[in-house]
C-alpha positions as CSV (number, residue, x, y, z in Angstrom):
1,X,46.6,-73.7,-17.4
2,X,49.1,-75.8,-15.5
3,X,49.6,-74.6,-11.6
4,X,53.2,-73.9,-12.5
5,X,52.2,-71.2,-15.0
6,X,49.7,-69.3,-13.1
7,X,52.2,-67.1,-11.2
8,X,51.7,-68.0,-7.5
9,X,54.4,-66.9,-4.8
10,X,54.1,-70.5,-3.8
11,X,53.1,-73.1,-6.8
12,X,53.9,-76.5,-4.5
13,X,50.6,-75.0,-2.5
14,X,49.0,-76.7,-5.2
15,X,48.9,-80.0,-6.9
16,X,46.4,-81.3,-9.9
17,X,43.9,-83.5,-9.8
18,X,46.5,-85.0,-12.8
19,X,49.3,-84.9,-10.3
20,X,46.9,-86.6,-7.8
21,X,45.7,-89.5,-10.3
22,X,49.1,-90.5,-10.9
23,X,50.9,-90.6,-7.5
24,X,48.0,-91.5,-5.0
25,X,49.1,-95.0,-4.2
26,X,52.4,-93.1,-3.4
27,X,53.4,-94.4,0.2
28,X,55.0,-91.0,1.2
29,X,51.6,-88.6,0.9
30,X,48.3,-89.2,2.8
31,X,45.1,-87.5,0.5
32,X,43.0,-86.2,2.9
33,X,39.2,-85.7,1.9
34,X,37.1,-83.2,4.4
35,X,33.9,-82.1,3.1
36,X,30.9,-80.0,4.6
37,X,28.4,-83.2,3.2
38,X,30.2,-85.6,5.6
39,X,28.3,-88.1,3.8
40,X,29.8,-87.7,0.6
41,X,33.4,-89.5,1.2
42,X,31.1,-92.6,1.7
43,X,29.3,-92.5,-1.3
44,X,32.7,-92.1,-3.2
45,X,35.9,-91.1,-2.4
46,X,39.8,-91.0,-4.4
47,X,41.3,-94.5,-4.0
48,X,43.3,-94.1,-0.8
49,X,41.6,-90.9,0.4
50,X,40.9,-90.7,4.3
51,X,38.3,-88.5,5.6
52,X,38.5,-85.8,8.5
53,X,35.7,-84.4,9.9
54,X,35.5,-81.0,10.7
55,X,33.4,-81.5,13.5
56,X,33.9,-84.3,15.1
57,X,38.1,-84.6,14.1
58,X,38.8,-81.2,14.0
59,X,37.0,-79.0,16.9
60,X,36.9,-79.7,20.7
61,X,33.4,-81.4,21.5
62,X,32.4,-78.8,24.6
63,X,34.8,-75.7,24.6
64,X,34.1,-74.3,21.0
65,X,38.1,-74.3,20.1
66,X,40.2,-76.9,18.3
67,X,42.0,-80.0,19.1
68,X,44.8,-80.2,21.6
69,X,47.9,-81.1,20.4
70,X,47.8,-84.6,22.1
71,X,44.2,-85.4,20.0
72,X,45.8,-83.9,17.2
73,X,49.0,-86.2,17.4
74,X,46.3,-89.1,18.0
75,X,44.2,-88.5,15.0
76,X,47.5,-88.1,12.6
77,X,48.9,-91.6,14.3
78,X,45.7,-93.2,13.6
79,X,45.2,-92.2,10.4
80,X,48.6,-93.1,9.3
81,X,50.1,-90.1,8.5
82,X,53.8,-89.8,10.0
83,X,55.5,-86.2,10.4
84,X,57.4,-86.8,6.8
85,X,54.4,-87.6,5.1
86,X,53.0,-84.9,2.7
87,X,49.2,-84.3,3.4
88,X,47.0,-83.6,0.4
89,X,43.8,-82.0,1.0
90,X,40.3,-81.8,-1.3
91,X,36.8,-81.8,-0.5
92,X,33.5,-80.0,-2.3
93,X,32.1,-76.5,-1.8
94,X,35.3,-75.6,-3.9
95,X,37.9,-76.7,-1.4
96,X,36.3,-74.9,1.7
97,X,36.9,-77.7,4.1
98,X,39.8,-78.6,2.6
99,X,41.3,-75.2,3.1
100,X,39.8,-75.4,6.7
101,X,41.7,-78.6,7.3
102,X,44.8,-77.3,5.9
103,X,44.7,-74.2,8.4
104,X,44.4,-76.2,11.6
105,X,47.0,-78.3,10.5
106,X,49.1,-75.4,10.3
107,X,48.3,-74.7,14.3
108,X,50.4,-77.4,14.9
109,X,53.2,-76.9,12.2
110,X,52.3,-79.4,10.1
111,X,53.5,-77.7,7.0
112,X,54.4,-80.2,4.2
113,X,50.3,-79.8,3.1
114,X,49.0,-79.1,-0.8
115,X,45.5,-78.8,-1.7
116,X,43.9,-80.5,-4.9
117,X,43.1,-77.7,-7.1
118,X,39.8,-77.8,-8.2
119,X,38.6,-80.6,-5.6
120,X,36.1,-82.8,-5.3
121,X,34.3,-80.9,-8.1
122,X,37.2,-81.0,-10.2
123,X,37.7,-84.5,-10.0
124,X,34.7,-86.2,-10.1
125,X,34.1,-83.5,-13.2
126,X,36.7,-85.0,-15.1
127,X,35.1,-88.1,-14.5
128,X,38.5,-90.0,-12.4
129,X,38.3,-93.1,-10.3
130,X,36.2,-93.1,-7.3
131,X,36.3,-96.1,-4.3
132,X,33.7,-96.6,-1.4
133,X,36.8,-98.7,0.1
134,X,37.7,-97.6,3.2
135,X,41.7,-97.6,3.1
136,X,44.0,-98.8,6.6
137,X,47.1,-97.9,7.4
138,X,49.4,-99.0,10.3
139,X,49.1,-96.4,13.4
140,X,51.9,-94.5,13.1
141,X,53.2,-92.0,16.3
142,X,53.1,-88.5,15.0
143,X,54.4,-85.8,17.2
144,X,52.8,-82.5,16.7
145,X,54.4,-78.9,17.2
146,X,53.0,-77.2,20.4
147,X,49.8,-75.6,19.2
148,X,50.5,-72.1,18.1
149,X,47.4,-70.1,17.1
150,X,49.0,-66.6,17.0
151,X,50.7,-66.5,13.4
152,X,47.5,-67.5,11.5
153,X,44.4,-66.6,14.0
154,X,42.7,-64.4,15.0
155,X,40.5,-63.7,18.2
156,X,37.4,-61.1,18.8
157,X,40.3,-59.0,20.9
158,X,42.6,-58.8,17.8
159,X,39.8,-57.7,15.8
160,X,39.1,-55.1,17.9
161,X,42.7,-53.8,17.7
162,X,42.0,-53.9,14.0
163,X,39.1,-51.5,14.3
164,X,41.1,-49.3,16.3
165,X,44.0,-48.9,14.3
166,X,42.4,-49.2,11.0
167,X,43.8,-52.4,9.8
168,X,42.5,-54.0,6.8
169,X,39.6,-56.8,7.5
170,X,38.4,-58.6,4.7
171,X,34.6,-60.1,5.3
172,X,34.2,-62.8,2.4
173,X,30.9,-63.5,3.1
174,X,28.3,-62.8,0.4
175,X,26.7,-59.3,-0.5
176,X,23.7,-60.3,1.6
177,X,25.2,-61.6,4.8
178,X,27.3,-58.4,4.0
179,X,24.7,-55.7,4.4
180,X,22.9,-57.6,7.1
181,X,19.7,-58.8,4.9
182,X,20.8,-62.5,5.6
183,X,22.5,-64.5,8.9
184,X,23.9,-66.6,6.2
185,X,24.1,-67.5,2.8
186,X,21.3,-67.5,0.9
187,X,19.4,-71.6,1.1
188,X,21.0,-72.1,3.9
189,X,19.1,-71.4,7.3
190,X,18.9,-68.2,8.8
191,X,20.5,-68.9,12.2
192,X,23.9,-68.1,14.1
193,X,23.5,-64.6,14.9
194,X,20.7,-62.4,16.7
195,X,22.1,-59.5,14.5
196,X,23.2,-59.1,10.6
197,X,25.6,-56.7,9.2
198,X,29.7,-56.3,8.9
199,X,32.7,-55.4,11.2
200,X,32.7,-52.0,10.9
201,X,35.6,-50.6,8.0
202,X,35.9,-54.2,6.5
203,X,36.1,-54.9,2.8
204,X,33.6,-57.0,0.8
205,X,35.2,-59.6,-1.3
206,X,33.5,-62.7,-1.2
207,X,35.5,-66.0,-1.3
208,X,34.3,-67.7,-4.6
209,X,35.7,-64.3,-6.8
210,X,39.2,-65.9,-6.5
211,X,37.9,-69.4,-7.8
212,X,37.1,-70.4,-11.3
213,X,33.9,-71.9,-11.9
214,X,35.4,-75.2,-12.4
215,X,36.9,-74.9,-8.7
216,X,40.6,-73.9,-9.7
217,X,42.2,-71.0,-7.9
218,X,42.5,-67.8,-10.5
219,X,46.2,-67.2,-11.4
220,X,47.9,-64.6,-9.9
221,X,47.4,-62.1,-12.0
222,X,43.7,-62.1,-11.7
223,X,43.8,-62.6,-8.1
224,X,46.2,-59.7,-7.7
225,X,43.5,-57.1,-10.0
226,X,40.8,-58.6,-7.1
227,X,42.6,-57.8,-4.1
228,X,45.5,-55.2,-5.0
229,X,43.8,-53.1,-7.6
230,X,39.9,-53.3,-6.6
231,X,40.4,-53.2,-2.7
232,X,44.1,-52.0,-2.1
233,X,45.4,-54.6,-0.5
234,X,49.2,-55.0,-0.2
235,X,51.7,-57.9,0.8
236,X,52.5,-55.5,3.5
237,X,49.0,-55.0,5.4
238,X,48.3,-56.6,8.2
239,X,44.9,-58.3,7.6
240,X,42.4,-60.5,9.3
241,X,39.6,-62.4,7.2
242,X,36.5,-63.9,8.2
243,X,33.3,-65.3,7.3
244,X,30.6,-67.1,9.3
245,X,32.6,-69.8,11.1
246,X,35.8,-69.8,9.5
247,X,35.7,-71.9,6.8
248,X,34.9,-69.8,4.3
249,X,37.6,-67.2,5.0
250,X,40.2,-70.3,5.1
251,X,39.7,-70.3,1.6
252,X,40.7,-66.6,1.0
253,X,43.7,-67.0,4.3
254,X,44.8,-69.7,1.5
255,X,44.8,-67.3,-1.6
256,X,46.1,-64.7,0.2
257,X,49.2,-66.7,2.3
258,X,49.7,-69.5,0.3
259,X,49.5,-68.2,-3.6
260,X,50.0,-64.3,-3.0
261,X,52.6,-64.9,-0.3
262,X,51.2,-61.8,2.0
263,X,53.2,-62.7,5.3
264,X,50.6,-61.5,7.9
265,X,47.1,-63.2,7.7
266,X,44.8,-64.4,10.0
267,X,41.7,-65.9,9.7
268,X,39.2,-65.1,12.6
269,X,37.6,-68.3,13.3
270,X,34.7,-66.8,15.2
271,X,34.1,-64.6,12.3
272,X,30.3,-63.8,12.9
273,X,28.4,-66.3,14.9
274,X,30.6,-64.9,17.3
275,X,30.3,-61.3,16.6
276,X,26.9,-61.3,15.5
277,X,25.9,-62.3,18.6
278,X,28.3,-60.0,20.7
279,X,26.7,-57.6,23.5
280,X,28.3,-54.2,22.5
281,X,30.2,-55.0,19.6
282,X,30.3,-52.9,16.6
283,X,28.4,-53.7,13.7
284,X,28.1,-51.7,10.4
285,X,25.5,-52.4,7.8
């Protein structure tokens, strides 16, 4: 199904991997690759793709917080990308970093973004070109928006209001990591948190139900039957996702802002290797 027939608020969220194979030398958009393997951009990358690190290019080194605006303005300029140029992002795990990436870039209003639907997955699936050329591009001098966390984030005080007021939290972590019988998923190892469980009231619906197995977002319709019809959700609650660290619950902040169009979203960032390890906070199991 093409993107433009699957019903989104928001289609230009979105671009193929078609769209991508035929306009990547285009001067005017920068693909951006960001993957949890930061290894795999070397072994193979989309001709012209440049790679940001979540860790190192994304999160302050010693405070655990994000990039000020002046390293975010450096890493843009250096890699290229000018405040015209469209950003596209992709990466594996079904676009979790890439929908990570996208979300910081929207702390500092860089908006004109699409993510590859489908991803890395997606692409190297259908078997497209790959490179293990590192692309350069002249430094440009990108001026970022002040940062503004408070439309898309959330903070361990906000979620705490939630609670209170009985807002709608949506944990997209799996069943396990749910119920408290892992820290996080499973084959991954057990660390982050001194304590297992769930914000107490918050919904299960675990992040890879809105994704096709081939990596694709599910149209609208289906994604509207997960989150209207099984959890009542509305385009009118205000809600806060989170996951483990963040990333995870990008990928649902996405579905839900960018291809649903609710208007109040935010993605708690210290999801639960902060609360987990919280003295006194709530935990339900």
């Amino acid at each position: 199904m093409k993107i433009e027939e699957k019903g989104y608020v928001n289609p230009d969220a979105l671009v193929s991997t078609a769209w991508v194979a035929a306009n990547y030398a285009d001067p005017a958009i920068r693909l951006i690759e960001s993957n949890e393997d930061i290894l795999l951009y070397n072994v193979g990358h989309i001709p012209g793709a440049v790679k940001v690190d979540w860790t190192s290019d994304l999160n302050d080194p010693i405070q655990r917080d994000y990039i000020t605006k002046s390293q975010f303005e450096a890493l843009l300029s250096r890699l290229g990308i000018s405040n015209d140029t469209t950003v596209i992002f992709y990466g594996d795990k079904y676009n979790w970093w890439a929908t990570y990436a996208y979300w910081v870039f929207q702390l500092f209003g860089h908006t004109n973004a699409k993510v590859m639907d489908g991803g890395r997955m997606k692409w190297t699936a259908e078997e497209r070109e790959l490179t293990r050329e590192i692309p350069s591009y002249p430094a440009t001098d990108y001026v970022a928006k002040n940062r503004n966390d408070k439309p898309v984030r959330a903070f361990r005080d906000d979620v705490l209001v939630h609670i209170v007021e009985g807002k709608p939290l949506v944990d997209v972590r799996s069943p396990g990591e749910y119920k408290g019988e892992l820290l996080h998923m499973a084959d991954y190892p057990q660390e982050g948190a001194v304590r297992g469980g769930h914000i107490p009231g918050a919904k299960n619906v675990p992040w890879a139900r809105a994704a096709y197995p081939d990596g694709t977002f599910k149209n609208a319709d289906d994604l509207r039957a997960l989150y209207e019809q099984e959890q009542g959700l509305s385009a009118s609650d205000d809600i806060i996702a989170y996951c483990r660290i963040g990333e995870r619950s990008s990928h649902t902040w996405f579905v839900l802002t960018q291809l649903l169009g609710y208007p109040s979203v935010r993605n708690y960032d210290g999801s639960w290797t902060e609360w987990g390890n919280g003295v006194r906070l709530p935990i339900e199991k």
